[in-house]
N, C-alpha and C positions, 0 to 999 in steps of 0.2 A: 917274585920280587919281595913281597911282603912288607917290606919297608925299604927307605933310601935315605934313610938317619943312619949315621954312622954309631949313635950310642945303643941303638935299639936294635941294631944288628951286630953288635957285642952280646944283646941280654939274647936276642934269639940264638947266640953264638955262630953268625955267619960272617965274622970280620972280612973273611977273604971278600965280600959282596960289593962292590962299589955302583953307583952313576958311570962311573967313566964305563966301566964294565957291561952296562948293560947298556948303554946308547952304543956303544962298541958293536955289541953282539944284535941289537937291534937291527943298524945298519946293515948288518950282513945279512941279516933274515934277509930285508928288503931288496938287498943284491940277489940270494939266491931265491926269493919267491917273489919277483915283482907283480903287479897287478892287483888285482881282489883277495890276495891273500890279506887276512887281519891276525895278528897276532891277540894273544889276551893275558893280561899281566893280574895275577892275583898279590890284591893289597889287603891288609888285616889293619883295621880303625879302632879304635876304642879299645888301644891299651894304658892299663894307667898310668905307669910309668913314663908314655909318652909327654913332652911336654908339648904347647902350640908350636914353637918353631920347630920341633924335629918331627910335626906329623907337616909342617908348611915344606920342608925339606925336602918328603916324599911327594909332597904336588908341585912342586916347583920341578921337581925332578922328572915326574911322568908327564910333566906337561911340553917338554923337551924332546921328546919320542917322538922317529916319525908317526904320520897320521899313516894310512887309519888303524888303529887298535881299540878293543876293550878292555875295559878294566870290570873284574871282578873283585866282589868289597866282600869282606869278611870280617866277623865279630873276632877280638882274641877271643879266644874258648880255651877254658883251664880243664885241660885234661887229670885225672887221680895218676899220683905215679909220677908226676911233673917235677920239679922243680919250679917251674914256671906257678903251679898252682901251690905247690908247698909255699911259696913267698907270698902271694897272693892269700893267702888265708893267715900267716903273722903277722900280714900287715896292716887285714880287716879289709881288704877288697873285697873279698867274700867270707861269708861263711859257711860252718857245715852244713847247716841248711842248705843253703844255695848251691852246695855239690848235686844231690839230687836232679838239678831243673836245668844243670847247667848245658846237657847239651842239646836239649830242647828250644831252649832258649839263647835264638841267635839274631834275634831280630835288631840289628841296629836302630838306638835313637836317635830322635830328631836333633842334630844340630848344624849350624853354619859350614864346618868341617866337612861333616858327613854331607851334607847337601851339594859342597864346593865338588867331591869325589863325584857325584853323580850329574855333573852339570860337567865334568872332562869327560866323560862318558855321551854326554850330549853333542859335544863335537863342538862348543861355544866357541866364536871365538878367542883368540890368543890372546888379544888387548885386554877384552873383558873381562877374562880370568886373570889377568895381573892385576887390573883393578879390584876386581871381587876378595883377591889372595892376597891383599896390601896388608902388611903386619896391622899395621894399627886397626885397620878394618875387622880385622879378623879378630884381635881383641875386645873389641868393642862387643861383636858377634857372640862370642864366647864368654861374657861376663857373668857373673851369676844372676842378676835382672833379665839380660837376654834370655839363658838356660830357661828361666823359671818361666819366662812369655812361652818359649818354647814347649817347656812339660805341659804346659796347658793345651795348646792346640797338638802332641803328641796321641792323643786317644782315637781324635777324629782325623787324624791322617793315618791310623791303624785300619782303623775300622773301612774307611775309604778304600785304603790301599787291599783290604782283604775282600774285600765286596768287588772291586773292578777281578783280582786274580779268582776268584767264584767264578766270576761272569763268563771269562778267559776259561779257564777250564768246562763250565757248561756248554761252550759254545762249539770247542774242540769237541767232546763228546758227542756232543749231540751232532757234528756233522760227520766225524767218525761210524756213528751208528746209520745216519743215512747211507753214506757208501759202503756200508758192507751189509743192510741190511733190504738191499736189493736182489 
């Protein structure tokens, strides 16, 4: 999917890609695999070029799909050799430095947006995310006073988040190593 903005699927140059198109194609999955099949839709957040209403576009839009599915969240990552990153570096989104780290570095930040994605993924429902995804609401969220509440509590929600996937992977290991070390 990547996106469901009509201007941001010009810049990825996918215009053929519509909503109509994929609630279309959706439905059909669901005709030909009923039951516990789940589909999973990869979406790309944190482009700069997006504006708020053409990334509300894309959640208004997935939030339209039948259930059940997941959504996998993606950083844009500016590949060398791009076009996407040749603009992206004249226009100061990044710089050469930043080429270096960039694919290293895909960690989504903390904001309203990126939290709304991860809360369609929680299966909320339907009501609440219209209210949660109400334009003015979501400006509000997105303000630069907001942002900046946000970059503050952003560290300890890293560290948290890296400390619980530790855990998650020690635990796998370690019961991995009991059953085969019988």
């Amino acid at each position: 999917v990547q996106s469901l903005s009509e201007k941001t699927n010009e810049l990825y140059q996918r215009k053929h890609f519509t909503l109509d198109k994929l609630l279309d194609f959706s439905s059909s999955v669901r005709e030909v695999f009923p039951g516990d099949f789940m589909p999973t839709y990869d979406l790309i957040l944190e482009n700069p070029w997006e504006s708020t209403d053409d990334v509300l576009d894309t959640l208004r839009g997935v939030m339209q799909l039948p259930r059940p599915y997941a959504l996998q969240l993606y950083t844009l990552t500016f590949y060398p050799g791009t076009s996407l990153m040749d603009r992206a570096l004249e226009e100061g989104y990044i710089t050469e430095r930043d080429i270096e780290n960039l694919k290293e570095n895909h960690a989504r930040r903390l904001s309203y947006l990126n939290f709304l994605f991860m809360l369609v993924n929680r299966d909320i429902p339907a009501g609440l995310m219209k209210v949660l995804a109400w334009r003015p609401l979501v400006l509000l969220m997105e303000s630069p006073p907001v942002r900046w509440l946000f970059s503050l509590v952003e560290p300890f929600y890293r560290s948290r988040r890296q400390k619980r996937i530790c855990g998650e992977i020690r635990r796998s290991f370690s019961s991995f190593v009991a059953r085969y070390s019988e």
